[in-house]
C-alpha positions as CSV (number, residue, x, y, z in Angstrom):
1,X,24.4,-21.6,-21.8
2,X,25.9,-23.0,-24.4
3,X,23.1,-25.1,-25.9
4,X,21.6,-21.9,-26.2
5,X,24.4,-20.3,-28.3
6,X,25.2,-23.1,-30.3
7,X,20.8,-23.3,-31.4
8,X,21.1,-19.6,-32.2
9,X,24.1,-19.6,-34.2
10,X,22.1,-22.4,-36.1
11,X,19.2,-20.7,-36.5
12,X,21.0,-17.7,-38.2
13,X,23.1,-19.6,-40.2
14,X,20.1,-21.2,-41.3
15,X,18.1,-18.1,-41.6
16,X,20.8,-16.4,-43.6
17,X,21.5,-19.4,-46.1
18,X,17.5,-19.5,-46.3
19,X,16.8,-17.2,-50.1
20,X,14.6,-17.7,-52.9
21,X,15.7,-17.2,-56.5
22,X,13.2,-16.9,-58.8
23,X,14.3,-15.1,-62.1
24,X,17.4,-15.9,-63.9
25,X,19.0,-15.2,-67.4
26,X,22.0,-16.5,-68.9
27,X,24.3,-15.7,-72.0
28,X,22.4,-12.4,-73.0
29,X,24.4,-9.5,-74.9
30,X,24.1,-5.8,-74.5
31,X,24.8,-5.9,-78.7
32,X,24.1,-7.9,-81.5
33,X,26.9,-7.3,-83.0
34,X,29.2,-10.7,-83.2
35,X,32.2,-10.6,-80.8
36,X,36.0,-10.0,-82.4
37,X,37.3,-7.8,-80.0
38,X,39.2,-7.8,-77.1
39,X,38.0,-9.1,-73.9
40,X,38.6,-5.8,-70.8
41,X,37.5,-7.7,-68.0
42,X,34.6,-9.4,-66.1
43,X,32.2,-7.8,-63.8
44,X,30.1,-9.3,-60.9
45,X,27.5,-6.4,-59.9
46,X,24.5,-6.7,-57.0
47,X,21.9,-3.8,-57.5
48,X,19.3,-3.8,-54.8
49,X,15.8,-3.3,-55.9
50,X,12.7,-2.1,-53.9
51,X,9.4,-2.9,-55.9
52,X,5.3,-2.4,-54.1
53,X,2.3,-4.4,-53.6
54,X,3.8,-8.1,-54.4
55,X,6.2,-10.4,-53.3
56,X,9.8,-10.5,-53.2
57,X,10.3,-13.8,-55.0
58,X,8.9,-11.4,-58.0
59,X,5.2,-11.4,-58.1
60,X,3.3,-8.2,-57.9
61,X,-0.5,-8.0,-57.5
62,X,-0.6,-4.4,-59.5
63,X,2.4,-4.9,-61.5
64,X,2.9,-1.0,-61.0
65,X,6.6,-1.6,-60.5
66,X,7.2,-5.0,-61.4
67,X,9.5,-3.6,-64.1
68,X,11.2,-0.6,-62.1
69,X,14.2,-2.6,-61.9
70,X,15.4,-2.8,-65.4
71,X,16.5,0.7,-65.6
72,X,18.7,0.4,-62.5
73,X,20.2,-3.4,-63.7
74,X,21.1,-1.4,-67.5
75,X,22.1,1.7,-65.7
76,X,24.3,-0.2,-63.2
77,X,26.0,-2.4,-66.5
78,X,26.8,0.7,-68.3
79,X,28.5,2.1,-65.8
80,X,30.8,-0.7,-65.7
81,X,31.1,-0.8,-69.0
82,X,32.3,3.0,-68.5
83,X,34.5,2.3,-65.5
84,X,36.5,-0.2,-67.6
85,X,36.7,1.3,-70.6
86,X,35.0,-0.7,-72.9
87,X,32.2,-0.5,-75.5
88,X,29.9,-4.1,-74.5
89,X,29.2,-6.1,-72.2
90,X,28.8,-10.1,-73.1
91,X,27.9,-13.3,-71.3
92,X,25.6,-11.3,-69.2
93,X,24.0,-13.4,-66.7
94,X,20.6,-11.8,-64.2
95,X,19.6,-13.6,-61.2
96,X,16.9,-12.1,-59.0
97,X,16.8,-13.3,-55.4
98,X,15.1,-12.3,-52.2
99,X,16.7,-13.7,-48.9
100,X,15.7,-14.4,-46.1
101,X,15.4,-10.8,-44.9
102,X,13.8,-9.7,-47.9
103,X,11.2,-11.7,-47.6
104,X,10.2,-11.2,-44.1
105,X,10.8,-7.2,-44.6
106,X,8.1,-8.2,-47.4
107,X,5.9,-9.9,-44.8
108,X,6.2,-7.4,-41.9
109,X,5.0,-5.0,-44.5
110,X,1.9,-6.8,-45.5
111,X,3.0,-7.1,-48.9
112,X,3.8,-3.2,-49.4
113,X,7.3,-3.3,-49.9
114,X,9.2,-5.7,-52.1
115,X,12.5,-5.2,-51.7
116,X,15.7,-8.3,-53.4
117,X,18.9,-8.2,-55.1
118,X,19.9,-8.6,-58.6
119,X,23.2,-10.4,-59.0
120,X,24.1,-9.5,-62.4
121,X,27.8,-10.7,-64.0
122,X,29.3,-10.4,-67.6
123,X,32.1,-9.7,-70.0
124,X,33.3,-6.4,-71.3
125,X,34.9,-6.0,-73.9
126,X,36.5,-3.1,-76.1
């Protein structure tokens, strides 16, 4: 009995580490205006994305959403900026992953539904 907990405890500890990152950006601003102000805070957002006909990892065969989730990723930035009070966000940095889960929701689905996260953390400042 317990060889049998201990393999299933490994499987989902590996299962659960298992993801797949496959777009990332790093030191991208939200201005082009050079920074002199004062720094507010940092933020560390996750905004979960659901895109059709493709893959998870970020390939889509019709591309009819393949960018559906830049309005939720800017959307989900301002409102931080809002939150704590300040007027840009800095030092942005997007990664887009799909775990585990994501991709076999993705392969359960034949490829219909797409769904990952996109980690997304920055500056603000006033």
């Amino acid at each position: 009995m317990k060889n049998i907990f201990l393999t299933f405890l490994t499987a989902f500890v590996l299962v659960t580490a298992a993801s797949c990152t496959t777009f990332r950006v790093s030191g991208v601003e939200f201005s082009p205006q050079p920074v002199v102000e004062n720094v507010v805070g940092d933020f560390d957002l996750v905004v979960r994305v659901h895109q059709f006909f493709g893959v998870s990892n970020g390939m889509h065969l019709a591309n009819i959403t393949a960018d559906a989730m830049d309005p939720a990723v800017v959307q989900a930035v301002q409102d931080e900026i809002d939150r704590q009070g300040g007027s840009r966000a800095i030092n942005v940095r997007i990664t887009y992953r799909a775990s585990f889960f994501d991709l076999l929701l993705n392969h359960l689905t034949v490829r219909v539904w797409a769904p990952a996260s996109v980690y997304v953390t920055g500056t603000i400042i006033q």
